[in-house]
Structures are given as C-alpha cells and as structure tokens.
HTML snippet that shows the backbone in 3Dmol.js (N, CA, C, O; Angstrom):
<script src="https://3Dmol.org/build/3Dmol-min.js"></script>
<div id="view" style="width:600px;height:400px;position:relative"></div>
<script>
const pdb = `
ATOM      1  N   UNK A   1       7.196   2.844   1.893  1.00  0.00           N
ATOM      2  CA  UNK A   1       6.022   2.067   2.196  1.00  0.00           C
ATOM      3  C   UNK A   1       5.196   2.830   3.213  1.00  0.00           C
ATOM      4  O   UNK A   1       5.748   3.416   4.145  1.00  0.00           O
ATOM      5  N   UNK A   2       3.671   2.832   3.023  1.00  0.00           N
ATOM      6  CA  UNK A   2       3.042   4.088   3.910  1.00  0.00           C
ATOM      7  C   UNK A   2       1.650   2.850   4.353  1.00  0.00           C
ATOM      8  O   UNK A   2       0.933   2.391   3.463  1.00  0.00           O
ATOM      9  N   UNK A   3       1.530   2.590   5.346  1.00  0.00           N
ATOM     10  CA  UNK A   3       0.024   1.622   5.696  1.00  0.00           C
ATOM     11  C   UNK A   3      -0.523   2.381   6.602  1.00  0.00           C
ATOM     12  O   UNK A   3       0.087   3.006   7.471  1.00  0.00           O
ATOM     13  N   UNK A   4      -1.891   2.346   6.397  1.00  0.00           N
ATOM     14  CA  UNK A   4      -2.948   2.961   7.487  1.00  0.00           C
ATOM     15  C   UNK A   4      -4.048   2.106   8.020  1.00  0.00           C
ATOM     16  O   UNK A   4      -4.350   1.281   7.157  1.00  0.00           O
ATOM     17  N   UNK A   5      -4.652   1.996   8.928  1.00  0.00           N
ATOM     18  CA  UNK A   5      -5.372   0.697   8.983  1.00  0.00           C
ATOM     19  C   UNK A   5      -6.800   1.466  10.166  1.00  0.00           C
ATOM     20  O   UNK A   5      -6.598   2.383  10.962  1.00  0.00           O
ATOM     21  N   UNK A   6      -7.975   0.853   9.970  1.00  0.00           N
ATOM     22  CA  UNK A   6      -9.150   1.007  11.449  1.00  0.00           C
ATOM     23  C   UNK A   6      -9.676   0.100  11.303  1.00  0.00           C
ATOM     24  O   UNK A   6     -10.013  -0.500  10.282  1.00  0.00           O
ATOM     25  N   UNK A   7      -9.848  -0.161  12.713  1.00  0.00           N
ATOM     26  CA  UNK A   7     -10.580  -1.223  13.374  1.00  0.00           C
ATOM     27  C   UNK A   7     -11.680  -0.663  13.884  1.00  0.00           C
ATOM     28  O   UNK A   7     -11.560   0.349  14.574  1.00  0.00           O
ATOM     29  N   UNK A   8     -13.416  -1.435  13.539  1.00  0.00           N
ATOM     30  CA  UNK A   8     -14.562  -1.196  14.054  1.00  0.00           C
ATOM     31  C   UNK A   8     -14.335  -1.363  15.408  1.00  0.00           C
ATOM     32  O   UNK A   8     -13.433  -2.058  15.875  1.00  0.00           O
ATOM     33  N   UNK A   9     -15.183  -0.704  16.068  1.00  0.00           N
ATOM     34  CA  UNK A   9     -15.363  -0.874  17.662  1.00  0.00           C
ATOM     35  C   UNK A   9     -16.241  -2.074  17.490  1.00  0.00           C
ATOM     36  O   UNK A   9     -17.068  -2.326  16.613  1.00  0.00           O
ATOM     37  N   UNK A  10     -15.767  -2.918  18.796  1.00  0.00           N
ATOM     38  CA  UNK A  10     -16.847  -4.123  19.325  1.00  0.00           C
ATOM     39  C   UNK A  10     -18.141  -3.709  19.264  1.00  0.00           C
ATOM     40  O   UNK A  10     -19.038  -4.330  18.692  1.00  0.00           O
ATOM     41  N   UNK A  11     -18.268  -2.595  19.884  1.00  0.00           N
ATOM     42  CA  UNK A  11     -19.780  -2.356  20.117  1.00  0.00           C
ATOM     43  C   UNK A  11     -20.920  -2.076  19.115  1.00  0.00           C
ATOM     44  O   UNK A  11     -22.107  -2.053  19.439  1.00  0.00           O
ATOM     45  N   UNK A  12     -20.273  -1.784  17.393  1.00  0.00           N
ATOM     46  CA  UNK A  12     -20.743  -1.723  16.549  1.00  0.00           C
ATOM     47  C   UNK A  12     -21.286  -3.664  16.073  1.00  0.00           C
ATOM     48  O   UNK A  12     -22.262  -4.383  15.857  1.00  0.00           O
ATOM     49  N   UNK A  13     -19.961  -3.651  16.145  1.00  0.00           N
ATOM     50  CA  UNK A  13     -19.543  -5.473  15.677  1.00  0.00           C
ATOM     51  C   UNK A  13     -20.692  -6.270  15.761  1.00  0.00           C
ATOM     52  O   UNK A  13     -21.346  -6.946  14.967  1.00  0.00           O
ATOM     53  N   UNK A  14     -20.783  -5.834  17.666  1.00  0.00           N
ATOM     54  CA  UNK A  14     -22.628  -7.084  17.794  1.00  0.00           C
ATOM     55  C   UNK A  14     -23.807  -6.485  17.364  1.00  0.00           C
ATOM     56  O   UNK A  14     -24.707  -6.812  18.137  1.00  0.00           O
ATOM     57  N   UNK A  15     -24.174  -5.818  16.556  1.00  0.00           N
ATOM     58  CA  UNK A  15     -25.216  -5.359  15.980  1.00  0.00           C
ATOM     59  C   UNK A  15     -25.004  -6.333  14.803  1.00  0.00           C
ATOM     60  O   UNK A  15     -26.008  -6.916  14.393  1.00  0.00           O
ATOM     61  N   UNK A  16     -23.711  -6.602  14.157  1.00  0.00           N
ATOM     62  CA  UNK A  16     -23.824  -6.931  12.867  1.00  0.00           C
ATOM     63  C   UNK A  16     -23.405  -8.449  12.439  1.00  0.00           C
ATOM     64  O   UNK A  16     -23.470  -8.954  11.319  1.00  0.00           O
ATOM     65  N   UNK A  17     -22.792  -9.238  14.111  1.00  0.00           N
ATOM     66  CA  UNK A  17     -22.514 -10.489  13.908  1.00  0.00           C
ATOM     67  C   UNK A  17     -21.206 -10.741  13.443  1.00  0.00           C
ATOM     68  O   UNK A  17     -20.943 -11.854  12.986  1.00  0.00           O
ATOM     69  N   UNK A  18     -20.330  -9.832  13.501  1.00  0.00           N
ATOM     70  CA  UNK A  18     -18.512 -10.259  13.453  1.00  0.00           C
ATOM     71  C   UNK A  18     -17.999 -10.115  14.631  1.00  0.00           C
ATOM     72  O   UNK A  18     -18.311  -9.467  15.631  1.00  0.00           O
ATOM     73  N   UNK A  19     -16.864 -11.075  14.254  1.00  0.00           N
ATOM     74  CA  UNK A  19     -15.958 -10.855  15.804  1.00  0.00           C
ATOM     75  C   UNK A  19     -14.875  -9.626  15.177  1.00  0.00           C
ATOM     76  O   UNK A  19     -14.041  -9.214  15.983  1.00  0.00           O
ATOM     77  N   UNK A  20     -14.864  -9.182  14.127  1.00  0.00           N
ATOM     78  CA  UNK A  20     -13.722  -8.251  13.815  1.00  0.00           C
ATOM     79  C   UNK A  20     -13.636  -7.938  12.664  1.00  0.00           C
ATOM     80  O   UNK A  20     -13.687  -8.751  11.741  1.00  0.00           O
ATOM     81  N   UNK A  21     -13.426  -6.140  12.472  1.00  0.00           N
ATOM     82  CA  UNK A  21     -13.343  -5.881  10.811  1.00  0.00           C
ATOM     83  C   UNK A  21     -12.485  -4.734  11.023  1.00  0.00           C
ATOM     84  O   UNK A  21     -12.621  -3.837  11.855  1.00  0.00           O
ATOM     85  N   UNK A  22     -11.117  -4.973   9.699  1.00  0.00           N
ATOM     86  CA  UNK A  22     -10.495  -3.889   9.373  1.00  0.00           C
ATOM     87  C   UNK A  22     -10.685  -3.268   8.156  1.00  0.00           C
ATOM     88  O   UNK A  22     -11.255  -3.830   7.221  1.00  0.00           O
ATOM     89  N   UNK A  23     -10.221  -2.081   8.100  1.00  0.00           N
ATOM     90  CA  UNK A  23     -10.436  -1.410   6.939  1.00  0.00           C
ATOM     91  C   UNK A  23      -8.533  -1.216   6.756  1.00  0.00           C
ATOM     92  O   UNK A  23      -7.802  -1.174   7.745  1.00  0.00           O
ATOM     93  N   UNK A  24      -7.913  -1.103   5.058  1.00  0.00           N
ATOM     94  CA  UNK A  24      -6.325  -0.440   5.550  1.00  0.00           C
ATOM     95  C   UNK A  24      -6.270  -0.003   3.932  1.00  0.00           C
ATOM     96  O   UNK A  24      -7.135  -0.195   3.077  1.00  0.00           O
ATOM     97  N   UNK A  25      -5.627   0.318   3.866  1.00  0.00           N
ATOM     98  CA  UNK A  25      -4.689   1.043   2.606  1.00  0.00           C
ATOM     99  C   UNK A  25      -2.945   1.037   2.699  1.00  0.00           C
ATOM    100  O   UNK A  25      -2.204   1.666   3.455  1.00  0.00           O
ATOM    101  N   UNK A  26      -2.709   0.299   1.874  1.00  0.00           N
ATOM    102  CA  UNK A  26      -1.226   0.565   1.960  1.00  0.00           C
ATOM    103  C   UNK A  26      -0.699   0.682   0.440  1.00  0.00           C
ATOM    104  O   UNK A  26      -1.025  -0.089  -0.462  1.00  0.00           O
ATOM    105  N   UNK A  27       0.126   1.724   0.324  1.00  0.00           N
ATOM    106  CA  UNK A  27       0.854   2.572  -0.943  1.00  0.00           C
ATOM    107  C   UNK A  27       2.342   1.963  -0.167  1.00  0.00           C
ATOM    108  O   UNK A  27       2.735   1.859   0.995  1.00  0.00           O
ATOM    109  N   UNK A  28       2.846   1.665  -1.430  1.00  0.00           N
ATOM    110  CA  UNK A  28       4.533   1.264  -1.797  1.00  0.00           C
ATOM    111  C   UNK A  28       5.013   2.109  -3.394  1.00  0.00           C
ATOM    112  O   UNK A  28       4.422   1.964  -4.464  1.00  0.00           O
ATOM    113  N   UNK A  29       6.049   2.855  -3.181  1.00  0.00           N
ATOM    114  CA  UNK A  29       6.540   3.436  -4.159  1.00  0.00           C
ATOM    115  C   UNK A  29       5.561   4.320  -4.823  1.00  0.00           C
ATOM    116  O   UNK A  29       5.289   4.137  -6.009  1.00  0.00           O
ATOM    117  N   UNK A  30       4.959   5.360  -4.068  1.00  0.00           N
ATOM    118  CA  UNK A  30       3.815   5.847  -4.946  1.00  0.00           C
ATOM    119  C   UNK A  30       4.627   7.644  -4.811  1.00  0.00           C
ATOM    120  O   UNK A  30       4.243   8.571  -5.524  1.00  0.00           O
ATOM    121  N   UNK A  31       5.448   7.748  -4.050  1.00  0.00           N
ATOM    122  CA  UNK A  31       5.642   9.490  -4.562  1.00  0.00           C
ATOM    123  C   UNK A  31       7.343   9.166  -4.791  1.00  0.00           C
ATOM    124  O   UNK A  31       8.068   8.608  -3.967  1.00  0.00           O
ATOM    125  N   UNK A  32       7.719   9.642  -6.043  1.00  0.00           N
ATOM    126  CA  UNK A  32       9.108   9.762  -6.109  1.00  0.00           C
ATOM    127  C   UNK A  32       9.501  10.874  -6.707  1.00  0.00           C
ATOM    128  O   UNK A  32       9.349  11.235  -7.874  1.00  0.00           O
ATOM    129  N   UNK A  33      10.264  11.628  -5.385  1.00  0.00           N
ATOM    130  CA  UNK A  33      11.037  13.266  -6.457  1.00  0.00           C
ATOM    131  C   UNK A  33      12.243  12.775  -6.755  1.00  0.00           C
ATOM    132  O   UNK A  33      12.870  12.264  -5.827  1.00  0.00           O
ATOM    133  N   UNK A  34      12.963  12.815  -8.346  1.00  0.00           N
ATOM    134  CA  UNK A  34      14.065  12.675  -8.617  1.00  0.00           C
ATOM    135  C   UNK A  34      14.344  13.796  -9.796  1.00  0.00           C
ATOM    136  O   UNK A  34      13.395  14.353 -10.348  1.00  0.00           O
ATOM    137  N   UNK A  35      15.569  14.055 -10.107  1.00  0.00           N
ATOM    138  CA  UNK A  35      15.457  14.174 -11.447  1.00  0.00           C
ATOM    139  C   UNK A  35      16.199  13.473 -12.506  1.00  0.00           C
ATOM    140  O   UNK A  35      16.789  13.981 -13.459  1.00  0.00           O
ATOM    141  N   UNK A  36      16.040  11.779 -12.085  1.00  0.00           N
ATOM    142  CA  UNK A  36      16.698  10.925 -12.895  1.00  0.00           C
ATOM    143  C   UNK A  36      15.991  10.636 -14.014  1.00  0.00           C
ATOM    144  O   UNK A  36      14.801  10.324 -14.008  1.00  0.00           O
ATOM    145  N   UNK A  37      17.021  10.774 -15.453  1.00  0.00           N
ATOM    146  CA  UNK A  37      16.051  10.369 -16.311  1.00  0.00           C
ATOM    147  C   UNK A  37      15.738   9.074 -16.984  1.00  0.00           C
ATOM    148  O   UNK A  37      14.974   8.918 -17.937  1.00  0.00           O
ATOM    149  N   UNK A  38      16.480   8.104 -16.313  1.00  0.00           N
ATOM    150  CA  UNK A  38      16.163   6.909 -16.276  1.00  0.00           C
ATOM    151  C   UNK A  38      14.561   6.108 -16.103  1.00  0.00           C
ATOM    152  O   UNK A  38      13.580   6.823 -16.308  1.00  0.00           O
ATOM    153  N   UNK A  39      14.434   5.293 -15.896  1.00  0.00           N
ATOM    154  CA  UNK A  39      13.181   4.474 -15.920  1.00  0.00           C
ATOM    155  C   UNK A  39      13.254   4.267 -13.919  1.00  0.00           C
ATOM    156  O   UNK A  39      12.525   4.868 -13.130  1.00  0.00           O
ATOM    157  N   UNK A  40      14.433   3.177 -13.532  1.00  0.00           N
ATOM    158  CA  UNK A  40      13.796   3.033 -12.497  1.00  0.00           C
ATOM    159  C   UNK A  40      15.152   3.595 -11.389  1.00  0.00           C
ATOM    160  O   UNK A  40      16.262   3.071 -11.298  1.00  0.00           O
ATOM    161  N   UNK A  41      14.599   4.900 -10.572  1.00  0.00           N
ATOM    162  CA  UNK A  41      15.769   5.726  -9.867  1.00  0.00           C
ATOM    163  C   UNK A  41      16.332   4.804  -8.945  1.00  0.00           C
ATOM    164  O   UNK A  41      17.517   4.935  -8.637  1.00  0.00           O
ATOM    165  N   UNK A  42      15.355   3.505  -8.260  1.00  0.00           N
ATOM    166  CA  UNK A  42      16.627   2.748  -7.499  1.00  0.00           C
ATOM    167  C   UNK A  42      17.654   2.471  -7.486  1.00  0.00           C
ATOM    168  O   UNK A  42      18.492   2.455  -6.584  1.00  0.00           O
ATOM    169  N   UNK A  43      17.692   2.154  -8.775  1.00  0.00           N
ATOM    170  CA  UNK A  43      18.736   1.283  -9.399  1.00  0.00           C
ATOM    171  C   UNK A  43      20.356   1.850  -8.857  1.00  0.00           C
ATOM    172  O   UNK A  43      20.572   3.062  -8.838  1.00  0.00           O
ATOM    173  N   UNK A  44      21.047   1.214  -8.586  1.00  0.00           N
ATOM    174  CA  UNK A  44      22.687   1.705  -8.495  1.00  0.00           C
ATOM    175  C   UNK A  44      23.270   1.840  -9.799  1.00  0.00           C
ATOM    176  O   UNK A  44      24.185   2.663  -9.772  1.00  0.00           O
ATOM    177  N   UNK A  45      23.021   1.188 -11.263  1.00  0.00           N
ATOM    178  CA  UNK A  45      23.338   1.222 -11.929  1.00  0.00           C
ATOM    179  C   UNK A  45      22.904   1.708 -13.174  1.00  0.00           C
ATOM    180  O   UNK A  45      21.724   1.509 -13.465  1.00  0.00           O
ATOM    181  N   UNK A  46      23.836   2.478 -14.195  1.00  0.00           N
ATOM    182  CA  UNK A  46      23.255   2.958 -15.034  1.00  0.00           C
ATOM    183  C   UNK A  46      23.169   2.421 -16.304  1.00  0.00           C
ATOM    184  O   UNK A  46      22.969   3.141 -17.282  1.00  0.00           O
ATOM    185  N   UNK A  47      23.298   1.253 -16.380  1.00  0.00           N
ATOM    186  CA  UNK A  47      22.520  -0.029 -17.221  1.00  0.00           C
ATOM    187  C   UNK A  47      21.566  -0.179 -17.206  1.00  0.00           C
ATOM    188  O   UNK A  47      20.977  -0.632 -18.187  1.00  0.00           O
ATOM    189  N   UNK A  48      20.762   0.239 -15.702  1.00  0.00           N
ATOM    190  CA  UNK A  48      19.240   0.162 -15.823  1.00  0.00           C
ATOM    191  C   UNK A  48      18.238   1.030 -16.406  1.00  0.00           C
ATOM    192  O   UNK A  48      17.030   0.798 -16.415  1.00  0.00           O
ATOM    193  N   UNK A  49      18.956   2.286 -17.007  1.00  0.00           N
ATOM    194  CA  UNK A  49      18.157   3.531 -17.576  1.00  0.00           C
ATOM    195  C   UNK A  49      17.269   2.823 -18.585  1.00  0.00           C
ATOM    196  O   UNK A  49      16.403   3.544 -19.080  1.00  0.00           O
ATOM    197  N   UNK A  50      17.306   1.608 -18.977  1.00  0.00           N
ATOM    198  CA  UNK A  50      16.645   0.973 -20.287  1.00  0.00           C
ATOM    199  C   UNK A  50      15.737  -0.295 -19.669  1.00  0.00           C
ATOM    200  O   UNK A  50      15.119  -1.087 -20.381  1.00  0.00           O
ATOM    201  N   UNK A  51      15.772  -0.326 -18.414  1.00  0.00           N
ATOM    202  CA  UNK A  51      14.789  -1.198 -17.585  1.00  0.00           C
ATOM    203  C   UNK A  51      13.749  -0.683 -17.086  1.00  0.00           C
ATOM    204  O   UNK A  51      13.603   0.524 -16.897  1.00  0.00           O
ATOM    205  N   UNK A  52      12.865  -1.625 -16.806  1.00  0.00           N
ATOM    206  CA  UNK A  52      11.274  -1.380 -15.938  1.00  0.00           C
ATOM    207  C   UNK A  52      11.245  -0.522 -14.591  1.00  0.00           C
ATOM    208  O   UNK A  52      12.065  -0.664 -13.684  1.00  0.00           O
ATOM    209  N   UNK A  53      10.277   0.310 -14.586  1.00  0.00           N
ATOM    210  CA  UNK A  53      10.543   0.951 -13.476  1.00  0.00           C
ATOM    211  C   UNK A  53      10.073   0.026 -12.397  1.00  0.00           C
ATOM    212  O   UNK A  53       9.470  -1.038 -12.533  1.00  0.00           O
ATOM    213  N   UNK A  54      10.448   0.608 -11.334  1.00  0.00           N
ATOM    214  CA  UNK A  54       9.656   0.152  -9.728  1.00  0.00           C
ATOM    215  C   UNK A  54       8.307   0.653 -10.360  1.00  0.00           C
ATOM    216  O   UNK A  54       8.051   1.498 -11.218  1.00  0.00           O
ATOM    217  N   UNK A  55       7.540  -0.205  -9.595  1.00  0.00           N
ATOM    218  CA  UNK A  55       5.978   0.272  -9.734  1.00  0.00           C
ATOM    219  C   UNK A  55       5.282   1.014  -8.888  1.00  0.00           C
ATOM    220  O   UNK A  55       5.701   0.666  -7.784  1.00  0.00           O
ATOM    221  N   UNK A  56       4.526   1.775  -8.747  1.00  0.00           N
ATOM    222  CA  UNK A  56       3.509   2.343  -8.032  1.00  0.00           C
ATOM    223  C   UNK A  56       2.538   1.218  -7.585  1.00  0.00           C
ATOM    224  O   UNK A  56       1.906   0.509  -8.369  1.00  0.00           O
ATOM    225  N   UNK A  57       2.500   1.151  -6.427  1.00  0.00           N
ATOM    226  CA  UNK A  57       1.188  -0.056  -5.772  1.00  0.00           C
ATOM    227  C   UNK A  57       0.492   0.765  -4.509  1.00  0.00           C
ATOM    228  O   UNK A  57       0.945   1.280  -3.487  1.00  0.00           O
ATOM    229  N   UNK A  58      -0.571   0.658  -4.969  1.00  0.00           N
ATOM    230  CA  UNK A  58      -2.028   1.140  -3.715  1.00  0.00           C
ATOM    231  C   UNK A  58      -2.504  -0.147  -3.548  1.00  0.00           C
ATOM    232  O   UNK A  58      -2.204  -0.873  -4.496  1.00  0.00           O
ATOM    233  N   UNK A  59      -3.191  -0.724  -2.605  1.00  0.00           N
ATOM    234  CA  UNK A  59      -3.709  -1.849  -2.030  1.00  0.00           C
ATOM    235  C   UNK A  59      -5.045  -1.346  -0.993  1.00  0.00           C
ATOM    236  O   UNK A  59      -4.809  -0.788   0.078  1.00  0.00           O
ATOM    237  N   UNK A  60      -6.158  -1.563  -1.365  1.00  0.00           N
ATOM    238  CA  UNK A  60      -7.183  -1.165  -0.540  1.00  0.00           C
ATOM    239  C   UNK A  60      -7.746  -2.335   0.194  1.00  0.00           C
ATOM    240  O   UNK A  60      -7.840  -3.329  -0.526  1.00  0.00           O
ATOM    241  N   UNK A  61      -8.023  -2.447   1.045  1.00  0.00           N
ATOM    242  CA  UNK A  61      -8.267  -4.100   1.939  1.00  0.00           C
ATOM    243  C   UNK A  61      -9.397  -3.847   2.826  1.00  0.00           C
ATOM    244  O   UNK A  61      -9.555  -2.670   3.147  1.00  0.00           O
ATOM    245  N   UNK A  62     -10.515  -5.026   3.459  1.00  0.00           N
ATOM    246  CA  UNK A  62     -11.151  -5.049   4.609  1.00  0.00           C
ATOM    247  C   UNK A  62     -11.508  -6.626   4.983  1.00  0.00           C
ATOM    248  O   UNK A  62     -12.260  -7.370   4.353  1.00  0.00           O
ATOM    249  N   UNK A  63     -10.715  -6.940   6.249  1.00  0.00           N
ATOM    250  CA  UNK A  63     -10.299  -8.362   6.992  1.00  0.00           C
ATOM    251  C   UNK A  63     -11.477  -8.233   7.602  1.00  0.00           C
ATOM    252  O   UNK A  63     -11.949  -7.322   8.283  1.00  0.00           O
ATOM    253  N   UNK A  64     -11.858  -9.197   7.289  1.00  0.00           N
ATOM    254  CA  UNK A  64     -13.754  -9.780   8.151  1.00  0.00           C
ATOM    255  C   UNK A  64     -12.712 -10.875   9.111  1.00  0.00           C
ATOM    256  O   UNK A  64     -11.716 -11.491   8.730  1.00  0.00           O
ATOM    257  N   UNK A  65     -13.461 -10.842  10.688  1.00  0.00           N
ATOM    258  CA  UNK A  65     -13.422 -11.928  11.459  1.00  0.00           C
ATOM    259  C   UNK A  65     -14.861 -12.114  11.888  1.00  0.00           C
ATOM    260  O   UNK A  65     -15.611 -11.317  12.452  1.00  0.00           O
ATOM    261  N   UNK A  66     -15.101 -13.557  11.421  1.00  0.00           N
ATOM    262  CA  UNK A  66     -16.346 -14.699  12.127  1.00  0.00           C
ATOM    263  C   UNK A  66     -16.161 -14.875  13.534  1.00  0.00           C
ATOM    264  O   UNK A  66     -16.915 -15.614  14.168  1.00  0.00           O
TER     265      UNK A  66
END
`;
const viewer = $3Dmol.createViewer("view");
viewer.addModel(pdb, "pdb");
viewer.setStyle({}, {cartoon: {color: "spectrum"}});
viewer.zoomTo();
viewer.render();
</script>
C-alpha cells in the first residue's frame, strides 16, 4: 500500500473561500515481481492458481473543507 497526500497552504485557501483542500493518490497492489504462474501470488495455496487475482487499485482523491 503506497499513499501520498498535499495540503494547500491557508494562505492560498482565503483567496478562494475553503477552510481546507487535499489532493492524495493511493496505489494498493500495483507492482508485483514474482515468478508465480498462478493468477493470484498471495495466496498460500495452490488451489488458488485457478482463482482471481488481487487487483491493482489507484485511487486519485481531493477533500474540500467549507
């Protein structure tokens, strides 16, 4: 899991009428070196070679505060 996040400075803020804004990005499961040839390398078991992998998730976000 990898999150990055910025926060505007106040001093921008009252020009524009928020009390608060973030910007973030957070990636879960997005780089995997293996050389399993299975579907999903978590797995402990090798029953799962025929199951769904873990997914790749990016999440791009920006939290307004009034």
């Amino acid at each position: 899991h990898f999150s990055i996040g910025y926060n505007v400075k106040e001093k921008k803020l009252e020009e524009i009428g928020f009390k608060s804004i973030k910007t973030f990005i957070n990636a879960e499961n997005y780089l995997t070196f293996t050389k399993w040839k299975g579907f999903d390398v978590e797995s402990a078991s090798s029953a799962s070679q025929w199951g769904y992998p873990t997914p790749r998730i990016l999440s791009l976000g920006i939290e307004l505060g009034f």
